[in-house]
TIKOL-718838 format. One record per residue (C-alpha): residue in one letter; x, y, z. Coordinates in nm, 4 decimals, always signed. Layout:
BEGIN
@residuo->A | east->X | north->Y | up->Z $
...
//
This chain:
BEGIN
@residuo->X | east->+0.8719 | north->-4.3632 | up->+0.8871 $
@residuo->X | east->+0.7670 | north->-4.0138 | up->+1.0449 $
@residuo->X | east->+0.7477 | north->-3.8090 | up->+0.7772 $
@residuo->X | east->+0.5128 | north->-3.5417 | up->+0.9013 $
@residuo->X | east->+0.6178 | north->-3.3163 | up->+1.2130 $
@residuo->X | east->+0.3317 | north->-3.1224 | up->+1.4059 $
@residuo->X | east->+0.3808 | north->-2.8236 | up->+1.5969 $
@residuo->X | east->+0.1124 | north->-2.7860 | up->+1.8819 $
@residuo->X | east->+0.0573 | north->-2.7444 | up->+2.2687 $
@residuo->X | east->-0.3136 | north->-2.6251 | up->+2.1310 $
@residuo->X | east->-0.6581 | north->-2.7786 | up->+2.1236 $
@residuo->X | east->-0.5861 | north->-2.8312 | up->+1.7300 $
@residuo->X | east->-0.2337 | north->-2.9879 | up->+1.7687 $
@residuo->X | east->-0.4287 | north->-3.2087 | up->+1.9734 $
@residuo->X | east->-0.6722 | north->-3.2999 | up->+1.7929 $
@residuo->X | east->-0.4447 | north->-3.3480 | up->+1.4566 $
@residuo->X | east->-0.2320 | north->-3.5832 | up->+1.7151 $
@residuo->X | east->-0.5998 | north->-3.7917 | up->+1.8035 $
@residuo->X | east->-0.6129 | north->-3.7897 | up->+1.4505 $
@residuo->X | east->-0.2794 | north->-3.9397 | up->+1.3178 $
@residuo->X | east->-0.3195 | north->-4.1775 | up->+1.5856 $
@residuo->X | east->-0.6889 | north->-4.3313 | up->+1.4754 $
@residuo->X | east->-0.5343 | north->-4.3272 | up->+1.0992 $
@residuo->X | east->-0.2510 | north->-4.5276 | up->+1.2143 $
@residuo->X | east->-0.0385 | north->-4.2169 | up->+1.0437 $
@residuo->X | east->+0.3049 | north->-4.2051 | up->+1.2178 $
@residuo->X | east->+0.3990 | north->-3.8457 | up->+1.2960 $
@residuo->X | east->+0.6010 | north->-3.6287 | up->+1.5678 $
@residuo->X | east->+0.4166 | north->-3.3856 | up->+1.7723 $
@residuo->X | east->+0.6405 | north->-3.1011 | up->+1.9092 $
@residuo->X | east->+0.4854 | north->-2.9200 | up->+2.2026 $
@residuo->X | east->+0.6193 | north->-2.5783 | up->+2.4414 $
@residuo->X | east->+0.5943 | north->-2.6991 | up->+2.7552 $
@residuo->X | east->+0.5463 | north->-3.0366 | up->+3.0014 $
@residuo->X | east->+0.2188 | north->-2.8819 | up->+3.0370 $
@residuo->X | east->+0.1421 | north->-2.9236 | up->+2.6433 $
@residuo->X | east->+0.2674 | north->-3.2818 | up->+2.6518 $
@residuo->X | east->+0.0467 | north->-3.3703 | up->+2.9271 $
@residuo->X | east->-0.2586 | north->-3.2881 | up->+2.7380 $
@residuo->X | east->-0.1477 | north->-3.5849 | up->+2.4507 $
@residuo->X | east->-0.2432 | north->-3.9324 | up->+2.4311 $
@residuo->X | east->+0.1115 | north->-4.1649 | up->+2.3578 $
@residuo->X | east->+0.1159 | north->-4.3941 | up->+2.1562 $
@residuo->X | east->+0.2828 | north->-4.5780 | up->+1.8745 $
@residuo->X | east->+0.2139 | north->-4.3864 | up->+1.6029 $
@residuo->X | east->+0.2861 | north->-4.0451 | up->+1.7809 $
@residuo->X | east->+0.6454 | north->-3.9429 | up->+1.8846 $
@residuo->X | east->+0.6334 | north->-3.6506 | up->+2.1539 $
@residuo->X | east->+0.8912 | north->-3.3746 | up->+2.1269 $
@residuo->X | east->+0.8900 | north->-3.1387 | up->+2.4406 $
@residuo->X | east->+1.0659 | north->-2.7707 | up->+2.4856 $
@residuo->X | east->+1.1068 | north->-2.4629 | up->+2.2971 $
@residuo->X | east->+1.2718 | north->-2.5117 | up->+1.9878 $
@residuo->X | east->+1.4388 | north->-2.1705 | up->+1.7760 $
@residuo->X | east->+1.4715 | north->-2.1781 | up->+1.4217 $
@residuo->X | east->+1.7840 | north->-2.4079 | up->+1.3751 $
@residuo->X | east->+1.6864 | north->-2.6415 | up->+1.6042 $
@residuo->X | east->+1.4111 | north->-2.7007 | up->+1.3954 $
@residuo->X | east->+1.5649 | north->-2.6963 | up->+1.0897 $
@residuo->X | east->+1.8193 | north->-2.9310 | up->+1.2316 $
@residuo->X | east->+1.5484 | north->-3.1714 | up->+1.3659 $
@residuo->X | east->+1.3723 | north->-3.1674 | up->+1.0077 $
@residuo->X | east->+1.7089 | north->-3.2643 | up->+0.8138 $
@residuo->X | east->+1.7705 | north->-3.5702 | up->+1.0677 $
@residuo->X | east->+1.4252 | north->-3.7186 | up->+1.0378 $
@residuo->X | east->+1.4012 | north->-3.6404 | up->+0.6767 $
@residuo->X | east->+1.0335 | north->-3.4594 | up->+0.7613 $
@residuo->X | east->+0.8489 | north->-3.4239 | up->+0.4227 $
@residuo->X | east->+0.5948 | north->-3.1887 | up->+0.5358 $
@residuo->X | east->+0.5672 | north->-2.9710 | up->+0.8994 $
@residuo->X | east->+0.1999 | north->-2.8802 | up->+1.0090 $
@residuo->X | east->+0.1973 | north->-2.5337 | up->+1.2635 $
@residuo->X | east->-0.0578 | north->-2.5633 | up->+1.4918 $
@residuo->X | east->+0.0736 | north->-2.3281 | up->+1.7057 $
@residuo->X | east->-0.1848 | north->-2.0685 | up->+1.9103 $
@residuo->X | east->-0.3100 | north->-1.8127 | up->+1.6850 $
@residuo->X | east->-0.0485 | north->-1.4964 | up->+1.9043 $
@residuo->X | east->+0.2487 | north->-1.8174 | up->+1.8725 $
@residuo->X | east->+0.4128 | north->-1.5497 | up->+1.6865 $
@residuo->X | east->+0.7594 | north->-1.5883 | up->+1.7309 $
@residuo->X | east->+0.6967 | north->-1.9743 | up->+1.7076 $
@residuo->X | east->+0.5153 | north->-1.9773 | up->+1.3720 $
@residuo->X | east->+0.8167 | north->-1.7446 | up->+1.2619 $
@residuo->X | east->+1.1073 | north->-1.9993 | up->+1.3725 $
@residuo->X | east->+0.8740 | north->-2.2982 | up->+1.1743 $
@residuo->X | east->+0.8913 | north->-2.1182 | up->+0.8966 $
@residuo->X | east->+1.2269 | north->-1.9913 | up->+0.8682 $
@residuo->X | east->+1.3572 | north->-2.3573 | up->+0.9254 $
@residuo->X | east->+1.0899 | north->-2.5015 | up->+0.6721 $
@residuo->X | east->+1.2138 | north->-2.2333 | up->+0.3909 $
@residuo->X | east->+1.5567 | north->-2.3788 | up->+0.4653 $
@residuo->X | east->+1.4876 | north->-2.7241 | up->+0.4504 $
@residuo->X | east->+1.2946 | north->-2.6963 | up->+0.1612 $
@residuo->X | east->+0.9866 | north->-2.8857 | up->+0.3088 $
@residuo->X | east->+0.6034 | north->-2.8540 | up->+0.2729 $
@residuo->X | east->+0.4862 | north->-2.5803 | up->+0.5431 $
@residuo->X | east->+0.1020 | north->-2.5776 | up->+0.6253 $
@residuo->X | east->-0.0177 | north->-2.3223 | up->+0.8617 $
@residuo->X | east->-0.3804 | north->-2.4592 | up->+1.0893 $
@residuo->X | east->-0.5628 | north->-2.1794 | up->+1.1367 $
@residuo->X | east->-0.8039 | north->-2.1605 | up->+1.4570 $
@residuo->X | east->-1.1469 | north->-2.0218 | up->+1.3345 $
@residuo->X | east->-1.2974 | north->-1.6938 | up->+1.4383 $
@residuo->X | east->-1.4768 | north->-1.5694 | up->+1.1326 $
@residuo->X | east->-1.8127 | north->-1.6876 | up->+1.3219 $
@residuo->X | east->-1.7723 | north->-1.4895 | up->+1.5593 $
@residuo->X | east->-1.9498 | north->-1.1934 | up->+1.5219 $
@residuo->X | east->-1.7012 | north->-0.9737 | up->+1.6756 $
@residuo->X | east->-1.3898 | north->-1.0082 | up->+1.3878 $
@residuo->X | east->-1.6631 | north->-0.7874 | up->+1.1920 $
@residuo->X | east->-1.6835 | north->-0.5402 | up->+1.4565 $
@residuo->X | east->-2.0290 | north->-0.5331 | up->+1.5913 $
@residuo->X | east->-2.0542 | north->-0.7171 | up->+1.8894 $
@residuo->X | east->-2.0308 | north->-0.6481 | up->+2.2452 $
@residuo->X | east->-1.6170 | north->-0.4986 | up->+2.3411 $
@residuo->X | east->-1.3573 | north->-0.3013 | up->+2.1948 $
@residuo->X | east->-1.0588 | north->-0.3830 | up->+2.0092 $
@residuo->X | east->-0.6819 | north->-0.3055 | up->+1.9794 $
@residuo->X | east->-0.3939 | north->-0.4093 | up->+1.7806 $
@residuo->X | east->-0.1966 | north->-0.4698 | up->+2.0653 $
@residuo->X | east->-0.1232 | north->-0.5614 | up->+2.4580 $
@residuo->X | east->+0.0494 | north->-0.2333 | up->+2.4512 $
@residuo->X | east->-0.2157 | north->-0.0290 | up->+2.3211 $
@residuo->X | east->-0.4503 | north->-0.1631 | up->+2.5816 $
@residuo->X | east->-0.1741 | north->-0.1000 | up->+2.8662 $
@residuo->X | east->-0.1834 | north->+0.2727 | up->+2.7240 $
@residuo->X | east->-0.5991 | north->+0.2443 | up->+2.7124 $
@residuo->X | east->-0.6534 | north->+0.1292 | up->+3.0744 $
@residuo->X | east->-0.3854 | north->+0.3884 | up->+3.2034 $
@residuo->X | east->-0.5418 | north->+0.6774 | up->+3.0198 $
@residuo->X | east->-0.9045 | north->+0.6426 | up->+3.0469 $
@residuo->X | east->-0.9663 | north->+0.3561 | up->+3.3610 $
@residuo->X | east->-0.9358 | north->+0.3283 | up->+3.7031 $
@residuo->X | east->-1.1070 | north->-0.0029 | up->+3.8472 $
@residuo->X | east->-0.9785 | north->-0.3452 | up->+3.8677 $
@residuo->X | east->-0.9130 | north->-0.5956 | up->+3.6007 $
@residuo->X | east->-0.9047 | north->-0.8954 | up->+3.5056 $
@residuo->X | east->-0.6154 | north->-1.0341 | up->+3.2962 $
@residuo->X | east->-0.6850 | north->-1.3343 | up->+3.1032 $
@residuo->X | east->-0.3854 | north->-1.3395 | up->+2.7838 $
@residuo->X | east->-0.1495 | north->-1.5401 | up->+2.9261 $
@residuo->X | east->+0.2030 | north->-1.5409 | up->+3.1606 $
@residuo->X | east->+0.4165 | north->-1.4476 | up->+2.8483 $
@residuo->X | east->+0.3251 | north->-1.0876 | up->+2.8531 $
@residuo->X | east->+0.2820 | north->-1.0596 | up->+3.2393 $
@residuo->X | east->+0.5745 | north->-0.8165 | up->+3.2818 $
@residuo->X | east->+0.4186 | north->-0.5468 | up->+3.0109 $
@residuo->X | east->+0.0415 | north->-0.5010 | up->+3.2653 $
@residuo->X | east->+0.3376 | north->-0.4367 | up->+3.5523 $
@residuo->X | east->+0.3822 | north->-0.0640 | up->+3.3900 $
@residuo->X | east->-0.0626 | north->-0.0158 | up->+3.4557 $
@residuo->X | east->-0.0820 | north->+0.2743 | up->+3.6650 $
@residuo->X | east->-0.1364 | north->+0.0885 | up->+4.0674 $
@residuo->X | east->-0.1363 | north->-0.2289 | up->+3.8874 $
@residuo->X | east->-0.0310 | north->-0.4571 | up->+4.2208 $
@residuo->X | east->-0.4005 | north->-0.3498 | up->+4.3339 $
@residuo->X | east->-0.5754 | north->-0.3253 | up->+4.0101 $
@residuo->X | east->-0.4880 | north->-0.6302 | up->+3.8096 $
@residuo->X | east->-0.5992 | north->-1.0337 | up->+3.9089 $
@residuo->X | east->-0.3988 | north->-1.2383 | up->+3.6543 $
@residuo->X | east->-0.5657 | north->-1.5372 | up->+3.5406 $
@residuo->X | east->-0.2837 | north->-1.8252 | up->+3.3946 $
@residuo->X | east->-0.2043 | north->-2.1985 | up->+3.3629 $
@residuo->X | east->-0.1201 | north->-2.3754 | up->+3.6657 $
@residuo->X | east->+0.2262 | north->-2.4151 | up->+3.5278 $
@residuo->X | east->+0.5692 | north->-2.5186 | up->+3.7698 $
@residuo->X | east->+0.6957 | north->-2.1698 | up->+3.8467 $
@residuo->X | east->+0.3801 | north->-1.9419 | up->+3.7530 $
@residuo->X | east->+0.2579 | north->-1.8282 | up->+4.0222 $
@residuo->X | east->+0.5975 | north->-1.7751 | up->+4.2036 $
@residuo->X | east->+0.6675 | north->-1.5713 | up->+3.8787 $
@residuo->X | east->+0.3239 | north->-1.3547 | up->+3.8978 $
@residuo->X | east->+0.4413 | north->-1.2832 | up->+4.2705 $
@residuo->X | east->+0.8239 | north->-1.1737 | up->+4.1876 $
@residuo->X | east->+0.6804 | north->-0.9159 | up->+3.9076 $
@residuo->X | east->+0.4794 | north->-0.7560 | up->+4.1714 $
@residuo->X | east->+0.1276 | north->-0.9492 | up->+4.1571 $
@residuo->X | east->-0.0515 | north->-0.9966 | up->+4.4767 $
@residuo->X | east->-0.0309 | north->-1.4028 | up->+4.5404 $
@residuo->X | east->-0.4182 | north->-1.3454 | up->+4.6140 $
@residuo->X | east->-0.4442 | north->-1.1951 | up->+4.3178 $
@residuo->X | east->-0.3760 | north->-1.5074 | up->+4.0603 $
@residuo->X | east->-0.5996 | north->-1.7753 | up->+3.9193 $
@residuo->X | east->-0.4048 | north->-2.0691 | up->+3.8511 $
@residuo->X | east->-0.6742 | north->-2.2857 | up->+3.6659 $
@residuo->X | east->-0.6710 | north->-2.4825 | up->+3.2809 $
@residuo->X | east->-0.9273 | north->-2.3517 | up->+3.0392 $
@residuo->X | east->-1.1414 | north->-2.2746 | up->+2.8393 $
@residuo->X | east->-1.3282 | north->-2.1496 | up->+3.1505 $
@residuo->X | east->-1.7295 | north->-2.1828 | up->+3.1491 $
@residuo->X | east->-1.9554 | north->-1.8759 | up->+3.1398 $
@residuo->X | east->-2.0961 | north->-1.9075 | up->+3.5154 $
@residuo->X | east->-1.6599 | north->-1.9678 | up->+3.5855 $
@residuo->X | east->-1.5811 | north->-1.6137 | up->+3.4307 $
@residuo->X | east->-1.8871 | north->-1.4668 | up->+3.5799 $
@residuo->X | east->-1.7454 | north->-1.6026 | up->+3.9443 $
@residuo->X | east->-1.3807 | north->-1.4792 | up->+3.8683 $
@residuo->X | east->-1.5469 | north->-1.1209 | up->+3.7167 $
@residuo->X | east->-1.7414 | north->-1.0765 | up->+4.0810 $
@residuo->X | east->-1.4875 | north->-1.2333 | up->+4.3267 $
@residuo->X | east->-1.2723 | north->-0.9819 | up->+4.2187 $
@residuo->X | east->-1.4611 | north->-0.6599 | up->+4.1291 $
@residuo->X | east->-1.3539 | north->-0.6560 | up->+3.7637 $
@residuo->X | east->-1.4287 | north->-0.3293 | up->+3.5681 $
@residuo->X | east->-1.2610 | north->-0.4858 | up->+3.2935 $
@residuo->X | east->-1.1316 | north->-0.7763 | up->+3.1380 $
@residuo->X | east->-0.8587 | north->-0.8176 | up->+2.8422 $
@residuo->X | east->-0.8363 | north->-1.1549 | up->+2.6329 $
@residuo->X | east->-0.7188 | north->-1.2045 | up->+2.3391 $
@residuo->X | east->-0.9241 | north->-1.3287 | up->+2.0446 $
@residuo->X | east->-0.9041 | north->-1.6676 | up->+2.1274 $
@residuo->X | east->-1.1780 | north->-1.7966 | up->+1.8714 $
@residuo->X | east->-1.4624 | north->-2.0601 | up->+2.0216 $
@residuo->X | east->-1.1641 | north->-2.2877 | up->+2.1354 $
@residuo->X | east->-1.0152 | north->-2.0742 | up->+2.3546 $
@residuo->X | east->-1.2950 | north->-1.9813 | up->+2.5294 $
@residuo->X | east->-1.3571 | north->-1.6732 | up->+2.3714 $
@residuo->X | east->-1.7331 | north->-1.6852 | up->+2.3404 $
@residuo->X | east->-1.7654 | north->-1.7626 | up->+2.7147 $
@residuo->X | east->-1.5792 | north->-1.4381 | up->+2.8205 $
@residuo->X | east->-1.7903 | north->-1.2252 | up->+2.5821 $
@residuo->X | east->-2.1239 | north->-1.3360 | up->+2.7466 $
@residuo->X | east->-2.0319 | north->-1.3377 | up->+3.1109 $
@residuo->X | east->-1.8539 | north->-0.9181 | up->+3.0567 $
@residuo->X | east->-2.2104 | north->-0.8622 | up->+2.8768 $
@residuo->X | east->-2.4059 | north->-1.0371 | up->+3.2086 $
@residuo->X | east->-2.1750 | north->-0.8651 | up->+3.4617 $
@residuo->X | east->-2.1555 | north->-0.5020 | up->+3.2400 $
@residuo->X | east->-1.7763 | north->-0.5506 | up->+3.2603 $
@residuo->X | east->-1.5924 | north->-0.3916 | up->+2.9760 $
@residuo->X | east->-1.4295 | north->-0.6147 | up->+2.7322 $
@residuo->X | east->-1.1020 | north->-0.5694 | up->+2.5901 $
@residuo->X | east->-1.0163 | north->-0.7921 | up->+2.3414 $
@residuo->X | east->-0.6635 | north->-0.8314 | up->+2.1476 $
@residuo->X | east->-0.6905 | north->-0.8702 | up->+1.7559 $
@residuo->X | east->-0.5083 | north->-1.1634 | up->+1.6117 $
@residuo->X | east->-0.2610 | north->-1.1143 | up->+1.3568 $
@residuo->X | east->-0.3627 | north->-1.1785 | up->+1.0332 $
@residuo->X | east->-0.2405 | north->-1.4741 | up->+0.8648 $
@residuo->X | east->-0.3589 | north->-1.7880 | up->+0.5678 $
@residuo->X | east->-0.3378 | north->-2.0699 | up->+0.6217 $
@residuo->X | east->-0.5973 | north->-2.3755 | up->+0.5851 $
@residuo->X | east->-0.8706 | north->-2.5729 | up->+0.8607 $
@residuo->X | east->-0.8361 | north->-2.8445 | up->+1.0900 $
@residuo->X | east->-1.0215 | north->-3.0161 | up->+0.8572 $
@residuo->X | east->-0.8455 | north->-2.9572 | up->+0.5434 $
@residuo->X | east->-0.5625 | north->-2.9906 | up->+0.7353 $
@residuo->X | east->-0.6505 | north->-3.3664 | up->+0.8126 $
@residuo->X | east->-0.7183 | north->-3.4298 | up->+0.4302 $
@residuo->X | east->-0.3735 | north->-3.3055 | up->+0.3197 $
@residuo->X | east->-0.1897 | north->-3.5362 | up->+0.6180 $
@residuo->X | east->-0.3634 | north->-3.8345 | up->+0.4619 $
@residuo->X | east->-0.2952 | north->-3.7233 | up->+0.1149 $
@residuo->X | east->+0.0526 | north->-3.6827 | up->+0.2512 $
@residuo->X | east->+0.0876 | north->-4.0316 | up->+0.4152 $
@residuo->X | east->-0.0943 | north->-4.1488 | up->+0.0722 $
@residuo->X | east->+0.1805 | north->-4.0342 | up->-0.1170 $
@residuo->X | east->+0.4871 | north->-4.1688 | up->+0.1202 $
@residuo->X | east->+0.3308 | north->-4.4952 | up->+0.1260 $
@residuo->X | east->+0.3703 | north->-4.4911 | up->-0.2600 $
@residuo->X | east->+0.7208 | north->-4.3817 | up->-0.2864 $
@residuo->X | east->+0.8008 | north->-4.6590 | up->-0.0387 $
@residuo->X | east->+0.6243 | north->-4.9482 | up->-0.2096 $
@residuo->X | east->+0.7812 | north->-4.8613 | up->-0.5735 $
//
């Protein structure tokens, strides 16, 4: 029986699904987008859910499959996601773990490496329009597209950099983004990649989010230090929650523990 329900469309829900699978641990694997499904492996032991899902929906999906325990390894800004997860695991009653994606290696969470930090894509929207006036490069994502549309000449300024999703690009163009102004491409992108994206296009600056190594963070810190671009880099909200790794050991110890209530 499935008793354990992942929520992913991330490098982690990924690699928790690889994981299940090798352990012969049956679990469901809910995912955003085709995009996120693409990126999984089928197989018997993993049950692919695709498509948003708000907080009843989940809760309603939890109570039919009698889920014992829901693991959210949703991207670190997922933060309307990891809010719907666990409203609907509160409600069912169930065992909520929360994967976090780690960043305290990175010497920038302490505040002394190479960029500057806001709380916010809005504070940096108010940041570029007050103190910049070159181009830049956009790397956060299409969610949030439609906020860089109030930057000051932003049709000119901006190059958007997002997943070459059904739709995206035809999207970037009807909120005012030059079509020759997008980078459709699937990351993490390479330091000599960002380097080539940073110079094709002039960048004074480029915003990312804090990522962590996964998401290519790293990679876009040393090619803005080689090109002199400034970096602007989104703080990720706070959170607990537990590792991939001692993630995997509490799945097993999970499984463990159904496969004893169904032999006595």
């Amino acid at each position: 029986m499935n008793r354990i329900l992942i929520f992913g469309g991330t490098t982690e829900g990924r690699l928790l699904a690889e994981f299940c699978d090798k352990n012969g641990i049956n679990a469901f694997v809910s995912v955003a987008t085709g995009y996120g499904e693409s990126l999984l492996h089928k197989s018997d032991c993993i049950n692919i859910i695709s498509g948003r899902k708000n907080a009843e929906e989940i809760l309603s999906f939890i109570l039919e499959k009698k889920i014992a325990m829901v693991v959210d390894a949703t991207h670190p800004f997922a933060i309307e996601a990891s809010k719907n997860i666990k409203e609907a695991c509160g409600k069912a009653k169930v065992k909520y773990l929360r994967v976090l994606r780690d960043s305290e290696k990175n010497a920038c969470n302490s505040g002394n490496c190479y960029g500057i930090y806001f709380d916010s894509v809005y504070s940096v929207i108010e940041y570029l329009n007050k103190h910049t006036d070159g181009n830049i490069l956009i790397t956060t994502g299409s969610k949030e597209l439609d906020l860089y549309c109030t930057i000051t000449n932003y049709s000119e300024r901006c190059v958007v950099r997002v997943l070459p999703s059904e739709g995206i690009e035809e999207r970037c163009v009807s909120l005012g983004f030059k079509h020759e102004n997008i980078i459709a491409g699937k990351g993490p992108f390479s330091d000599s990649q960002n380097i080539r994206h940073i110079r094709q296009y002039s960048a004074a600056y480029l915003v990312t989010k804090d990522s962590g190594a996964t998401g290519g963070f790293d990679e876009k810190i040393a090619a803005a230090q080689t090109c002199g671009t400034e970096l602007l880099i989104i703080r990720r909200p706070a959170e607990i929650g537990v590792s991939l790794e001692e993630a995997e050991k509490i799945i097993v110890a999970e499984n463990n523990d159904e496969q004893i209530r169904k032999e006595n």
